[in-house]
C-alpha atoms as one frame of an Amber mdcrd trajectory, in Angstrom:
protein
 -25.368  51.226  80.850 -25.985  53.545  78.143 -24.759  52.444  74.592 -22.980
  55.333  72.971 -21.971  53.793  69.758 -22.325  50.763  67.379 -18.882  49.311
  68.802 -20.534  48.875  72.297 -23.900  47.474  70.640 -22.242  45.252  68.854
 -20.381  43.653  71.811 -23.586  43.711  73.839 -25.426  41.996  70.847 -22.938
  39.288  70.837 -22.507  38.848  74.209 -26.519  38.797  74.556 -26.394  35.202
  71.416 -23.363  33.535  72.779 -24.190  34.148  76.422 -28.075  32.998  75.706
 -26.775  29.539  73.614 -23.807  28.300  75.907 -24.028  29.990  79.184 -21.637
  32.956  80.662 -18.956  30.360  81.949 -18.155  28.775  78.512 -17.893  31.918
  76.525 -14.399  33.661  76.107 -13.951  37.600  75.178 -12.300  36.698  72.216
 -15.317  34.396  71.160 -17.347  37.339  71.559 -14.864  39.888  70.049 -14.970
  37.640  66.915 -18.809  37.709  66.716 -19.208  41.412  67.197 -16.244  42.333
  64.938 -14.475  43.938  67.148 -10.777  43.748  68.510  -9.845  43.146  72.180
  -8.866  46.940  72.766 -12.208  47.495  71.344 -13.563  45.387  73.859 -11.941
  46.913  76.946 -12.615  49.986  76.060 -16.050  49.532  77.194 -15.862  46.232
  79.382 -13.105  45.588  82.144 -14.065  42.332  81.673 -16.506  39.562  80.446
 -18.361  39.786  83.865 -18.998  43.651  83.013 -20.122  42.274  79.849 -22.665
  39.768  81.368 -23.753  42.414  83.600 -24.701  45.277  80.681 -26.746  42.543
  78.879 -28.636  41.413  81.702 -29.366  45.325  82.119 -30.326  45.602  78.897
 -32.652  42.446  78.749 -34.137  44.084  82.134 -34.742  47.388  80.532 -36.514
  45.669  77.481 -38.666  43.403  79.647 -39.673  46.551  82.319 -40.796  48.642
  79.458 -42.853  46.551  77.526 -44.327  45.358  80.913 -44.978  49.146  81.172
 -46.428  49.475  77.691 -48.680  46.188  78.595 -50.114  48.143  82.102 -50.660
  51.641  80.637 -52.736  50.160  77.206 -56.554  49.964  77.415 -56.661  46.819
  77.354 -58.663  44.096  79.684 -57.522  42.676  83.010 -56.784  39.235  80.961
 -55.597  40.769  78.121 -52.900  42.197  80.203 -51.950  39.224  82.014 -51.670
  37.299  78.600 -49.597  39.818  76.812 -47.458  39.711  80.123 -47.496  35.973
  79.563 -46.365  35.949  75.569 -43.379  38.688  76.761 -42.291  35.959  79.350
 -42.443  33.189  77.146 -40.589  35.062  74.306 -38.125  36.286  76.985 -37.210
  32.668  77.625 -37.721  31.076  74.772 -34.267  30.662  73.151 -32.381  30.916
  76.378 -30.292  27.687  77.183 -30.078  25.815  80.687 -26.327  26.800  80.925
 -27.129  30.107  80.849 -30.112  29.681  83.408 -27.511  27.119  85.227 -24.354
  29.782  84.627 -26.268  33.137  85.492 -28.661  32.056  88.298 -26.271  29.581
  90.070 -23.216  31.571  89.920 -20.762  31.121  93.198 -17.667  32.359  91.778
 -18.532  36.028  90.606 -20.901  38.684  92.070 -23.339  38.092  88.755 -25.758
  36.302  91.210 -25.877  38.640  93.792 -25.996  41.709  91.101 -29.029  39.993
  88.953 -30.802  39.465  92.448 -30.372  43.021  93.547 -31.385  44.374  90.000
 -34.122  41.571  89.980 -35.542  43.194  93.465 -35.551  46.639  92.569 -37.084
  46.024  89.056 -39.621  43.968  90.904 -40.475  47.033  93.056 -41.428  48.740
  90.613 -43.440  46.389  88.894 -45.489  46.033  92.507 -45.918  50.084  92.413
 -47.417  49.854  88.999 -49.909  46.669  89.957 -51.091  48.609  93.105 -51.403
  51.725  90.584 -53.387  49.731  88.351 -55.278  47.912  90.958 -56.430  51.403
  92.339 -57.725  52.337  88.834 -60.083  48.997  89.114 -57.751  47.072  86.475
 -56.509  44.221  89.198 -58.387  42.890  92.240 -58.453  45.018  95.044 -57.178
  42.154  97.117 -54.554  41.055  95.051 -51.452  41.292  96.155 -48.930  41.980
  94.448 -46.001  41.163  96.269 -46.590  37.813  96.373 -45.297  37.908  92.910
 -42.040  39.483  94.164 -41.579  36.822  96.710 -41.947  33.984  94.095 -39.851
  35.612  91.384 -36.836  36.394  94.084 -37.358  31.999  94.670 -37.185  31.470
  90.622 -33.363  30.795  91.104 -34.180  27.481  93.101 -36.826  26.317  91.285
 -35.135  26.265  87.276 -32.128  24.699  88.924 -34.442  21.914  91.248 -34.512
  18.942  89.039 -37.820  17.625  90.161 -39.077  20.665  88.764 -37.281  20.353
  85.587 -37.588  16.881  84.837 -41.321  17.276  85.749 -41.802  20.327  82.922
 -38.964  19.430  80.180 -36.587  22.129  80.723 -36.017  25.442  83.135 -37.983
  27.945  80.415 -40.753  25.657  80.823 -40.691  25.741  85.103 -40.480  29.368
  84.466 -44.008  29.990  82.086 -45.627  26.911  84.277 -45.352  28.777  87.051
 -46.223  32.602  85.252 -49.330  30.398  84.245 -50.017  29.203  87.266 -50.110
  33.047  88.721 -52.449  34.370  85.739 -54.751  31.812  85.731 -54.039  29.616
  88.833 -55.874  25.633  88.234 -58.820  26.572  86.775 -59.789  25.647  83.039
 -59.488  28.644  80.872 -59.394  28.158  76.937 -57.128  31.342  76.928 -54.122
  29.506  78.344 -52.588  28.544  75.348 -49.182  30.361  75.481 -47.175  30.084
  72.422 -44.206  28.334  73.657
């Protein structure tokens, strides 16, 4: 969705803090009208709904995260250096998200948000795969690597934050999400350059 004035950014901005604290579910438009500063009219003028809502800030949270991701793979920098930086974007992604919003966006029945954030999630993904192979063919990567195995695992992320072995095990659904990001950069080996800021 393309913001065309501060109205809309403002609604997307609170949607984006009130969604991230308490979850899509628990959230009404006029919580979020009152945070932006906006009226209802205001509101449906660019949203027929709070779903719509949900929808443009998981777009815009996508487009973030794909071009810095882009901006990580196109800079001179090492193979590990990458894969960290890739790391510290995750873990910032994450960080101040809470488990009703993992719990809200990723387990959704009611809505089509689930099925929209796993189509988006797959085609992003895609992409992401085209740009490893690109950057495996310039020598950056492994030549074996493959980088749809990353796809697979990221289309089963929905199971694992809401599988409460899993949780319990790492302290909270961010956490299962930058254990297992760790476990893909630097699989079970020692490495002193896993410390992620968490």
């Amino acid at each position: 969705m393309k913001v065309t004035n501060k109205k809309q950014q403002s609604l997307l901005a609170a949607g984006r803090e009130l969604f991230w604290k308490h979850g899509f579910r628990r959230i009404s438009i006029d919580e979020v009208c009152k945070v932006a500063g906006a009226s209802k009219m205001t509101f449906y003028r660019y949203f027929p709904d709070k779903l719509a809502l949900a929808k443009a800030v998981f777009d815009d949270e996508v487009d973030k995260g794909t071009l810095q991701f882009r901006e990580i793979m196109i800079s001179e920098s090492s193979a590990s250096e990458k894969l960290e930086a890739m790391l510290r974007t995750k873990a910032d992604s994450v960080n101040n998200i809470s488990q009703e919003f993992l719990n809200d966006f990723y387990s959704d029945k009611d809505s089509d948000l689930r099925a929209y954030i796993a189509q988006k999630t797959a085609d992003v993904w895609n992409e992401i795969v085209n740009d490893f192979k690109m950057a495996q063919q310039k020598g950056v990567f492994r030549s074996d690597f493959k980088p749809e195995i990353l796809l697979y695992i990221s289309q089963q992320l929905p199971g694992f934050i809401n599988d409460p072995y899993l949780v319990q095990l790492c302290g909270s659904p961010q956490e299962v999400v930058m254990e297992i990001a760790r476990f893909f950069t630097y699989g079970i080996a020692p490495n002193d350059k896993t410390t992620v800021e968490k």
